[in-house]
C-alpha positions in Angstrom: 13.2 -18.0 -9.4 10.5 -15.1 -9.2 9.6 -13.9 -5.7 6.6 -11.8 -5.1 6.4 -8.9 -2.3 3.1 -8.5 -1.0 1.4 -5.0 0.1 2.5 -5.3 4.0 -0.7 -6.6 5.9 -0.5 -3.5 8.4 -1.1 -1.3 5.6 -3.5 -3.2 4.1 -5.4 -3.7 7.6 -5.0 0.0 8.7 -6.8 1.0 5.7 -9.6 -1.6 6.3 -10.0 -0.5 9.8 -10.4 2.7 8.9 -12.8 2.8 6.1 -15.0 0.1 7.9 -14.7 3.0 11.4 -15.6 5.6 9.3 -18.6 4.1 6.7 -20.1 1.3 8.9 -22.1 3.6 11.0 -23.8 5.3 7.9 -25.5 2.2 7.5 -27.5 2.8 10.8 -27.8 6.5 11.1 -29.6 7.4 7.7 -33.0 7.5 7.5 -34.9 4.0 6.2 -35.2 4.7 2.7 -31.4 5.4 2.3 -30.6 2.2 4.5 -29.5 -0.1 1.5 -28.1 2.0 -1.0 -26.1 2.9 2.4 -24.9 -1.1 3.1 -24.8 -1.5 -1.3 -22.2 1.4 -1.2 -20.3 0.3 2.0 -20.1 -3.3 0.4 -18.9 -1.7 -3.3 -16.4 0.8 -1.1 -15.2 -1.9 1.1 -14.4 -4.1 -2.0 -12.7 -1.4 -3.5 -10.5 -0.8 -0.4 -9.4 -4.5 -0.9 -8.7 -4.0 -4.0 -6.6 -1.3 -4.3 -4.7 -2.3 -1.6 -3.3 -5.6 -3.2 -0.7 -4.4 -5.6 2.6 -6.5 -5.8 6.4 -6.6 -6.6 7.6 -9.6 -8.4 11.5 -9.8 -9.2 13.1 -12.7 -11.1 16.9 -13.0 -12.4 16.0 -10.4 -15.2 13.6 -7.8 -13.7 11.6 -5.9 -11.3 7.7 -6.0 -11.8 5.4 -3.6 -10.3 1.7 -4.8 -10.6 -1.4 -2.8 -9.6 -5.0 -4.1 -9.4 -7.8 -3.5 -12.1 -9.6 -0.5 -10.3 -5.8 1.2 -9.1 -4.9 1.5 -12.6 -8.9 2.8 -13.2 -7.2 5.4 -10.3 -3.9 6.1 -12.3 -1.9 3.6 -11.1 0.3 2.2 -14.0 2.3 -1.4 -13.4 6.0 -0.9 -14.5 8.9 -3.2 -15.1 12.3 -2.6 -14.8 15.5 -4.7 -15.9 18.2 -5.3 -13.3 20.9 -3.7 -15.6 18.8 -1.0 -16.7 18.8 0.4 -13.2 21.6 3.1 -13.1 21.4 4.5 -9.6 18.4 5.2 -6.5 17.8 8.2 -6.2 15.8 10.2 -2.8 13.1 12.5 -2.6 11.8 14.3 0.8 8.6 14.0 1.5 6.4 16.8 2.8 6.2 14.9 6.0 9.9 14.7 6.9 10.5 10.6 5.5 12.0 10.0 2.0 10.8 8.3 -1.3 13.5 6.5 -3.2 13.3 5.7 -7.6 15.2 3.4 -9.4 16.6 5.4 -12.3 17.7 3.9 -15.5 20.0 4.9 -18.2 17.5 7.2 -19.8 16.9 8.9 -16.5 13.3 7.5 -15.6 12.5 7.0 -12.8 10.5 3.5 -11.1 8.7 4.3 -7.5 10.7 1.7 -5.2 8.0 0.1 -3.1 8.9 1.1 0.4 5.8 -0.5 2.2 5.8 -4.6 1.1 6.4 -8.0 3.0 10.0 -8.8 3.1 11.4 -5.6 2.4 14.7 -6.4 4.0 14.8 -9.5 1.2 13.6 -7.0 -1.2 16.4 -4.9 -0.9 18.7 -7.7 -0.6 17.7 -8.5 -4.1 18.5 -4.9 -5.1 21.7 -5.2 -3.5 22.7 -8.4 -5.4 21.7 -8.0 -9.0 22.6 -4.4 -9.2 25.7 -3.2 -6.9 23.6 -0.5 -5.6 23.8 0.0 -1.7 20.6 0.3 -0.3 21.2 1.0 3.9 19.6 4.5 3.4 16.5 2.9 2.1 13.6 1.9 4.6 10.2 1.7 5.3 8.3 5.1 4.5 6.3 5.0 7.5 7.7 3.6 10.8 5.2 0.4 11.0 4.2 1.4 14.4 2.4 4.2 12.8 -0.1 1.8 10.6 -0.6 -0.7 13.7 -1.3 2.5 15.9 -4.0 2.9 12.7 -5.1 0.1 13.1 -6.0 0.1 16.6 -7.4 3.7 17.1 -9.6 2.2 14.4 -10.9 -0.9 15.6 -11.4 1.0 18.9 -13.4 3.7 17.5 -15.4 1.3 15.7 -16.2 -1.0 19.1 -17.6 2.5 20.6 -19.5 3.4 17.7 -21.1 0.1 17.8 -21.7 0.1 22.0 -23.2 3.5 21.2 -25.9 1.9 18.8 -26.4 -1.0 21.3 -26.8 1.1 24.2 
């Protein structure tokens, strides 16, 4: 049975938020002649935002399938499967701001990103668990999700001032 993992909508909507509180205003503040190419660019960016933010995980009884979206792989992005019995161990990298990344190594020693920010990732790792013996406890989220909902709201709010500004 294939199951697919979703980008985690506080991710997706943090992003959102944040691009819409950072372009939106451009729209207004530039001078007439630059006023639509300013709203054609916002719509093309905001699209792209969307976009790039929709990459999946499927897994079925055989495999792990990583799949990006037309303009992520335009970005370097590359999808990637993996076999259950091809994975040999998980292996941790620090990050430069003090969480970890974690890659699915197979028997030729590459290395698969594991997806550390998708719905269900307590099922997800579940999965991992069950088709390849590999403990996963160490593994978790690569951002506390407070982090993207805090985003999220410093974002919406600086947005509702930058449009009371214009209003006022």
């Amino acid at each position: 049975m294939k199951e697919k993992f979703e980008t985690l909508f506080s991710v997706k909507s943090s992003l959102i938020s944040l691009y819409i509180a950072l372009t939106f205003p451009i729209a207004f503040i530039s001078s007439d002649q630059l006023k639509i190419p300013s709203l054609f660019f916002f719509i093309l960016g905001l699209f792209l935002i969307s976009n790039i933010t929709s990459d999946y995980v499927e897994t079925c009884e055989k495999k792990i399938t990583y799949k990006t979206s037309f303009f992520s792989k335009v970005l370097g992005k590359k999808n990637w499967e993996i076999f259950w019995e091809e994975i040999k161990f998980i292996k941790s990298f620090p990050t430069s701001q003090g969480s970890k990344v974690f890659y699915f190594i197979d028997g030729k020693g590459k290395g698969f990103l594991v997806p550390q920010r998708i719905e269900n990732f307590d099922n997800f790792l579940g999965k991992i668990e069950e088709k390849t013996n590999i403990k996963t406890e160490s593994i978790n989220y690569l951002s506390p999700l407070w982090t993207y909902k805090l985003l999220t709201i410093l974002s919406v709010l600086m947005l509702v001032g930058e449009i009371s500004l214009f209003l006022l």
